[in-house]
Each structure stands twice: as C-alpha cells, then as structure tokens.
N, C-alpha and C positions, 0 to 999 in steps of 0.2 A: 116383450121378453127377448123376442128377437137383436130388434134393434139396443136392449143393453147389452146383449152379449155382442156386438159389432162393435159397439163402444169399447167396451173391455179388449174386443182383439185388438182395437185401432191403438187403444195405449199402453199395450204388449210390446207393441210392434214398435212403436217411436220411442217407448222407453231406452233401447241401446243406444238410437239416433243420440237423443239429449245425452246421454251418458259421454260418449263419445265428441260432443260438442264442447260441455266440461271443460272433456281431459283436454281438447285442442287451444281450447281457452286458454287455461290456465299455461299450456306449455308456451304457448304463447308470448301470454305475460311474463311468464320466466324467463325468456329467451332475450323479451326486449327489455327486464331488469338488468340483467347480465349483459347486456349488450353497453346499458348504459352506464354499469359501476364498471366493466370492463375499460371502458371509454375514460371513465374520469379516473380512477387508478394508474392507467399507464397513459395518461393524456402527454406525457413528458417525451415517450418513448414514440408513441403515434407524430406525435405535432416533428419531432428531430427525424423521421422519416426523409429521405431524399425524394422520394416520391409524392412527398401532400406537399399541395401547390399553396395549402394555407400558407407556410414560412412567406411564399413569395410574396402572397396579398399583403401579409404581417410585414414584413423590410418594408413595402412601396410609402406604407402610412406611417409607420414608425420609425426609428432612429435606434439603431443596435447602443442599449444600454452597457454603460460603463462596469467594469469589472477593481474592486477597491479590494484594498489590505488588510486585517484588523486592524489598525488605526486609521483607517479612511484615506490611504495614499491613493490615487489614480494606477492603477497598473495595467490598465487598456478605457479607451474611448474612440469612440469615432468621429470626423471631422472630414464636412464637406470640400471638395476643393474647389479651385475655381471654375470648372467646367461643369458644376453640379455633383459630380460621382461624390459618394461616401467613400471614406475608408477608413481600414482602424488603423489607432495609433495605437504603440506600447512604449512607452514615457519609458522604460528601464531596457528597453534594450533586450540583448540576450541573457539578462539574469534571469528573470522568468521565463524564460523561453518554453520551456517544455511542462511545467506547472502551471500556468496561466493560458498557454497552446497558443494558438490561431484560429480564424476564422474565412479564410482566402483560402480555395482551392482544398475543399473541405475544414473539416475543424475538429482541434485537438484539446485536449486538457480541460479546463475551465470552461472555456469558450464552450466546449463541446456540452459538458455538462450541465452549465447552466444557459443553456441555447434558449428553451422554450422561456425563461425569465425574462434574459436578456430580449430577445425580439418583442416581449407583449410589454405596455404599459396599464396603469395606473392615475396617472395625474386627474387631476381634480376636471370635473367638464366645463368650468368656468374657463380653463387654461386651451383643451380642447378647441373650445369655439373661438379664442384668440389667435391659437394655430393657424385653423382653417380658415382665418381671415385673414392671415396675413401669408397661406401657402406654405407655410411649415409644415415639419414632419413634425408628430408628435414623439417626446423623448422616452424610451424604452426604460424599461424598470434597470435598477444597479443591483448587482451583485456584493453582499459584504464577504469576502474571503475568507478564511482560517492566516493565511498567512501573514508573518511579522516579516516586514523588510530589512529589518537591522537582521536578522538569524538570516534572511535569504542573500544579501549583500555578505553577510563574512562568510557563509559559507560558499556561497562562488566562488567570493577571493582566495579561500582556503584550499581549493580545490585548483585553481590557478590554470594552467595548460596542462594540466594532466588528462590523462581519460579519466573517467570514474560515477560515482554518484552518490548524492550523500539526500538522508532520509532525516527530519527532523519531527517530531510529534509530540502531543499531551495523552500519556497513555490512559488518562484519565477519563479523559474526553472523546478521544480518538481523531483532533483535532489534525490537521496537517501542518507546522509552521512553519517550515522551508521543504524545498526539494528542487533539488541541481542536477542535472547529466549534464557530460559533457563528454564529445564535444558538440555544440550547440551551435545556435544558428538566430539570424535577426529577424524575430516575426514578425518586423516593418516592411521587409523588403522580400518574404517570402513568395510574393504571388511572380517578382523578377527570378526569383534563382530555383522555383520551383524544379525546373526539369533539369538544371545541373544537379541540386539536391537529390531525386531519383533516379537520374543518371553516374551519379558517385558509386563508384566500385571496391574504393578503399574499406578500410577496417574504420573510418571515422562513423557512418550511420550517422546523421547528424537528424535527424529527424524522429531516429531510436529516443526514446523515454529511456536511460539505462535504469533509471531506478526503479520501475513497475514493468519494464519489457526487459529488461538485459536479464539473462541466464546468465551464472556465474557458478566454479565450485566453492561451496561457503568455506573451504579449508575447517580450521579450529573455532570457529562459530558455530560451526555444528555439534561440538561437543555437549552445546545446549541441551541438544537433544537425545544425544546419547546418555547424557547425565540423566536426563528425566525418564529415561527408558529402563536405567539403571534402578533409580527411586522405585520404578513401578515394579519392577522385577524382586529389588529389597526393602521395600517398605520401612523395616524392621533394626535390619541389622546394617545397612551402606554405611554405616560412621565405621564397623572392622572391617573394611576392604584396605588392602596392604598390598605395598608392590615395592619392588626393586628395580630402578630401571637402567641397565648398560648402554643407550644408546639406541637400543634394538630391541624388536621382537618378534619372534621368531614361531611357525605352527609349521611341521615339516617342513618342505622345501621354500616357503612362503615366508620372507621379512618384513618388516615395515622399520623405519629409522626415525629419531624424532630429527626436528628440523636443523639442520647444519650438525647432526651427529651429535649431540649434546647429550651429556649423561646426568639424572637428575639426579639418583641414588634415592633414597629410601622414601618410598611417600603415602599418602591415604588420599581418598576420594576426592580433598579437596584442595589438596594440596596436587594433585597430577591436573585437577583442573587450570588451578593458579600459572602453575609454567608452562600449560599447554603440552604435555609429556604423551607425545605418541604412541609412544609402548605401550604405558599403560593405559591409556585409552584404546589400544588394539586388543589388548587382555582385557577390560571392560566389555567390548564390541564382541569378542567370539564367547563372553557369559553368558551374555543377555538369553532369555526365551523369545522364541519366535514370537508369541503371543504378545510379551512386553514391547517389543521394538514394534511390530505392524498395530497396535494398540495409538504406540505413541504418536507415529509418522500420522496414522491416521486423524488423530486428536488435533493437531497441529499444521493440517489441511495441507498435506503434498502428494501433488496431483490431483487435486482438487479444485473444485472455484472458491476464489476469493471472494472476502465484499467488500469488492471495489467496482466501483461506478466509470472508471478509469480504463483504461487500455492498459490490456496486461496481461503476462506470459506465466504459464500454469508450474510453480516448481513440479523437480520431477525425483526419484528418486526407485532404485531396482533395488526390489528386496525379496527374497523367499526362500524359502526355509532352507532348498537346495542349493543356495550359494556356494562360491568356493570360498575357503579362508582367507585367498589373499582380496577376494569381493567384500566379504565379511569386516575384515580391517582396514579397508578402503574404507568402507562407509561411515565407520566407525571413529571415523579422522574429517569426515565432509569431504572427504576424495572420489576414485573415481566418475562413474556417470552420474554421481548427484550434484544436482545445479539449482540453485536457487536466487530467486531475486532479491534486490537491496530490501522493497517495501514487504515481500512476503517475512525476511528476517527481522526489518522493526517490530512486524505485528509479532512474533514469537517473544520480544524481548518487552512488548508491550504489555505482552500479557503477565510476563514473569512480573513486569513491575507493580500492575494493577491488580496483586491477588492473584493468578491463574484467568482471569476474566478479561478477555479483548471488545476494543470497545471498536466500531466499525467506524474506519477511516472517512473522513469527513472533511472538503474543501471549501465550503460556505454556510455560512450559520444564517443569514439573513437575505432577504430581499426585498427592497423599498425605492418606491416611486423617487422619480427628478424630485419630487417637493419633499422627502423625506418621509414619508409615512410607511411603518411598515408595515408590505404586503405578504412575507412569510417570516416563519421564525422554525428554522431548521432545528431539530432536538436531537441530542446524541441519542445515540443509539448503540445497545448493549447487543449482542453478534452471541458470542458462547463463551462457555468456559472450555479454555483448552485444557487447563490442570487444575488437580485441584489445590487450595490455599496452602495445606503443609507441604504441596510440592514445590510451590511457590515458594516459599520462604527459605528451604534450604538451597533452592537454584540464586535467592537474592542473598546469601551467605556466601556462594560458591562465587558469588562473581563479586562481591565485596572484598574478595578474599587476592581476586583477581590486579583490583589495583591496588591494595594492601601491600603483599608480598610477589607479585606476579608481575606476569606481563604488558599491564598496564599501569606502571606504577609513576608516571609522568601525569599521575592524576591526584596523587596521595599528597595530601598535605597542604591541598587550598585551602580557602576560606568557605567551600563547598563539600558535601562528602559525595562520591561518582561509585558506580560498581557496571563492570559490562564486563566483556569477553572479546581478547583480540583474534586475530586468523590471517596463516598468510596461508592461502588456497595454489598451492603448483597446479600449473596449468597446461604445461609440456614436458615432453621428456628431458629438456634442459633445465627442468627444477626452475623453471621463472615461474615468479608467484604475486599475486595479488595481495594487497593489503588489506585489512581489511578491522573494522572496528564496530563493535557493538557493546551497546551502555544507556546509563538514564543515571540521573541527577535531580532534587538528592538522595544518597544512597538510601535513606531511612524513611523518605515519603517521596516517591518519585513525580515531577513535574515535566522532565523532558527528557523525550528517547531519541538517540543519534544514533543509526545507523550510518558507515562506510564504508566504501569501496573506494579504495586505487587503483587501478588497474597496473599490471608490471612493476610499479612500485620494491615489493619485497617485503620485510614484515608488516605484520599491523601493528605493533608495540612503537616500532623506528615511524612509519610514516600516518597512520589511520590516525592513530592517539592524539598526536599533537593537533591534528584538526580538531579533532572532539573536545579538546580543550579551548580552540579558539572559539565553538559555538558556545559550551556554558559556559565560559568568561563571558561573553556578550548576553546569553540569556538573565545570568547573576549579577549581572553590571560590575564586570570584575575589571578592572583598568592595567 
C-alpha cells in the first residue's frame, strides 16, 4: 500500500515536468517552422543582404545572368575580359539607365531587384559537368523584363536634354513598359565616374531615379484628387456644381489666380476640370469636408508606403482641418508643400483607368535558365481598390472631357481615343513651372498609362502632351 502511494506521489510530481517538456517541444518546433518559412519567404531579401557571403560563393561559380525586354532584346549581360574579370555590359546605353540600374558599386533598378535570380542558376547538370570540365562558370538564370524598347527609345528621345521623367504602364496588369529620368548616366562606365557622380553638387542628381525618387508639386494633376474628394463629399448631386470664374479667387485677404490670369467664365464640374480653372477649383478645395479630403488623400496612399519593390520617395502632403485658406487653395490646385512622384501619380491614373483598382507595379514577369526553361512565372498582382467603380467612371468622363474640349486637346482626333489631365506645377516665386501630363489610351478600354514631367518647361498642354502623343503613336503603330 505503501509503495502505491510513492508511486502515485512519483507521477504527481513528474506530471508538470512532462507537461512542461510538451510546451518546450512544441515551441520549439514552431520556432524552427518559422524560422524555416521565414527563410524561404523572404529568401530574396536575406540572399540581396550585403552582409551574406553566399552572393560571393554564388558570383565565384556563376556568371551574373542577363536582364532581357519583353521581346527578348539583351538589355544587360556580363562578359569576361581579357584579364579574367567579369563585367556587365548594357547594349543601350543610357536609355535604361535608371530602369534596368546597375550592378558595380552597389546595385540599382532591376539589377537590384532581380539580384537573387540573376546570380543563381538552373541549367541542366548535363551542361554543369561540361562546365566544370572545361573551368567555366556556370550561366546565371535571365531575367524577362516588363519593358518594350520601342516605348523606352521614343520616350528618351522624347524627353531629349531636358530634365524630367516619364512613366509608361499597363494599368491592367500593373506592368512597367518604359521608364526614363533624366539626366542620366552610362551604366557601362559607372564603376570609372562613380565618385564624380557623388561628388556632383549641381541640381543634375544623375544617379536620382526622378520618376520613383523625384518629389515634385503635381500642380493641376492633382485636381485628380481633388475631384475625387469632391465625388466623395457629393455622391449625389456634383453634376449642379456651378461656378463663374474672373480670373480669381478670392476668401478674405487670400487669392489664388488661374494660370497666366485667364478667365474661363461660366462652368460646372467638369468643365473647370477640362481648362484646368484654378478658381474654381480653389472654390471646390475650401467645400470639401475635412473627412472627404483625409478619406481620399488617405485612399490614394500619400504619405504612405507604396508597393514598389523599387527605390522610392514617400509623397507628402499637409492637411488639417486647421489650415489657413490660402493652405486650403494651395492644395486644392497641387500647390504649396504638396509633392508627389511621377510613379506615385501613374499609379493614381492607373487606378482611374483600371476601375478604381491599382494593380501593383511589376518590372519582370519571368525567370529562365541559359537553356530556356522557365524557372519562375511572376503573376500580377491586385494591391487595393483606391476608389470605388462609379467614382471611377466619372473621373474617366472628367478627363475624356479633358482632351475633348480642354487642355489636352493635341490628342483629339487620332485614330486612338486618349483621356488624362495636364499640370504645369510653379515651383518659385518667379511662376516657373513644370510640365506636366497624365493619361491612358484608349479612352474607352485603357491599355497604356503615360505619366510626365518636364521639368522648367511651362505648360503641360504646350510641352507634356505632345510627348504622350509620341509614346501612343508608337504604342498604336501610328506612323
């Protein structure tokens, strides 16, 4: 009797032990699940680490894979020289410069992005063991791009020696098919001009990405959003908004003017959008409820993180309820302290084109071995709804309307229907202003969103437009 009851204390007593072995157990186990979906989830972001010394094992055996076009052009590969070194080449020069990046003295764009692809292969071990017998490296996997060369060649040339940067996409997809800043630089010889490059004091930044890092005031491209601020505020009744505009408008001591003093005289909603009429968009702007405007800003991610994979600068925008009037109508026009990038405003105009729904930005659809087999297949990828569908449709009205009767009407009457919104954004107190052009084509089922910036330029109608006409003529095969 005794000796049961000792029994029973003894597994009294070790019952918490086990209990407690369990819980260790099991935390265990979970810690080294997680450890290992940890691992392979962000294996892209570990592996591009400057600190793991894998990349360097990876370069020693491998051959940094080629970076291709949608239609398969070469747009970086690497070639041994005669001393042994690797280096890359880029076959175009500074047209992709800042889209495609670099890989010397760190690494930018593409390069950056698809790093872990590019350094690891694939090929067949048949090909392998031919390698290692003849002392080769083995060839690193390709990159297939989003980008079209014909859209990235005219719109460089379009863009010429100005500053600026211009944004091309499939808002459907959320593909990338050009993207230009300038002024730019030769990713061939970047590892020689490196330290004059960071050494440049000037206002060139040649190493800036303007179109995903350049802060800009959007000027009258942000009427976008004002418009849509507006929708949300009148759901119901925004088709009887009425305005007279002199030139001017005025809240006590506070004006705003529209641009070169132009007087549009009688208009409604969308017709103040069409001429881009500052008045009355400053008389929209001090409507608005506080709730409709930080609703929309918010919806439409400023000040936010993007999703972009990319290097890139956070729009910004000052809003609250205490503002002053003439803050109020500042913003109201995309003046004052609000700055936004060229790629944050494609994705706004993407959205309008695609339904209210932004599709997240995407520079390579595929990844496949030197022998062609493919190793990934990149899938678009749907981000959020910024607005919803009926708001959509009367902002894709308001800006049909835009090169209809308005400010972009050097678009009206191809063999294409276009609809976007111009902006020239002042930038100093001397009224110099950026150009600036936002749109998608065609107007009735959108396939390509062009984003611009001129920089110093002066309108976006006089200088933005007519590029955006040289990209869809080339997208439309318009001769």
């Amino acid at each position: 009797m005794r000796e049961e009851k000792n029994t029973n204390r003894r597994k009294i007593r070790s019952y918490p032990i086990i209990v407690l072995s369990v819980f260790y157990a099991v935390l265990f186990g979970a810690m080294l699940g997680y450890i290992c979906y940890y691992s392979y989830s962000n294996r892209q972001t570990l592996m591009n680490n400057s600190f793991n010394t894998r990349q360097a094992i990876l370069l020693a055996q491998n051959s940094r894979g080629k970076i291709l076009s949608r239609d398969g052009e070469v747009l970086a590969y690497s070639q041994e020289t005669e001393d042994g070194k690797e280096i890359r080449v880029y076959p175009y020069e500074k047209e992709f410069a800042h889209v495609v990046g670099y890989a010397t003295n760190g690494k930018a764009g593409i390069e950056a992005l698809a790093n872990y692809y590019l350094i690891n292969t694939n090929v067949e071990l048949s090909e392998k063991v031919r390698l290692d017998a003849a002392g080769d490296k083995y060839p690193g996997d390709n990159v297939v791009s989003t980008l079209d060369v014909t859209l990235q060649e005219v719109a460089y040339n379009a863009l010429s020696a100005r500053k600026g940067a211009i944004v091309v996409s499939n808002p459907k997809t959320g593909e990338i098919l050009a993207m230009v800043s300038k002024p730019d630089f030769d990713p061939n010889s970047i590892a020689q001009e490196w330290d004059s490059l960071l050494a440049d004091k000037s206002t060139d930044a040649k190493l800036l990405n303007r179109a995903t890092q350049g802060l800009y005031p959007p000027g009258s491209t942000f009427k976008i959003v004002t418009s849509l601020a507006y929708l949300k505020d009148h759901p119901t009744d925004y088709a009887g908004y009425r305005y007279t505009c002199s030139g001017s408008f005025s809240v006590g001591e506070d004006s705003i003017s529209c641009y070169h003093g132009q007087v549009h005289g009688s208009l409604d909603l969308f017709t103040s959008f069409a001429e881009s009429c500052n008045s009355s968009f400053a008389n929209i702007g001090m409507g608005i409820s506080e709730k409709a405007f930080s609703i929309t800003l918010n919806d439409l991610m400023f000040g936010q993180d993007l999703p972009l994979d990319v290097l890139y600068s956070k729009s910004s925008v000052d809003y609250s309820a205490d503002m002053s009037n003439a803050d109020r109508m500042q913003l109201s026009i995309g003046q004052g302290t609000t700055s936004v990038t060229p790629m944050h405003m494609n994705m706004i105009t993407c959205a309008v084109a695609n339904d209210g729904i932004l599709m997240k930005p995407c520079f390579f659809t595929q990844v496949k071995s030197e022998e062609g087999k493919v190793v990934e297949n990149v899938s678009f990828e749907k981000y959020k709804r910024l607005m919803s569908s009926e708001e959509s449709a009367v902002l894709k009205k308001m800006m049909e309307q835009v090169v209809q009767t308005g400010t972009a009407s050097k678009l009206k009457g191809l063999s294409y229907s276009a609809a976007g919104k111009t902006g020239s954004a002042e930038f100093n107190s001397q009224s110099d202003s950026h150009a600036w052009f936002t749109g998608y084509a065609p107007a009735e089922d959108p396939e390509i969103c062009v984003t611009i910036i001129v920089e110093n330029a002066g309108s976006g109608g006089s200088y933005a437009v007519p590029i955006a006409k040289r990209i869809f003529d080339a997208y439309f095969g318009v001769e």
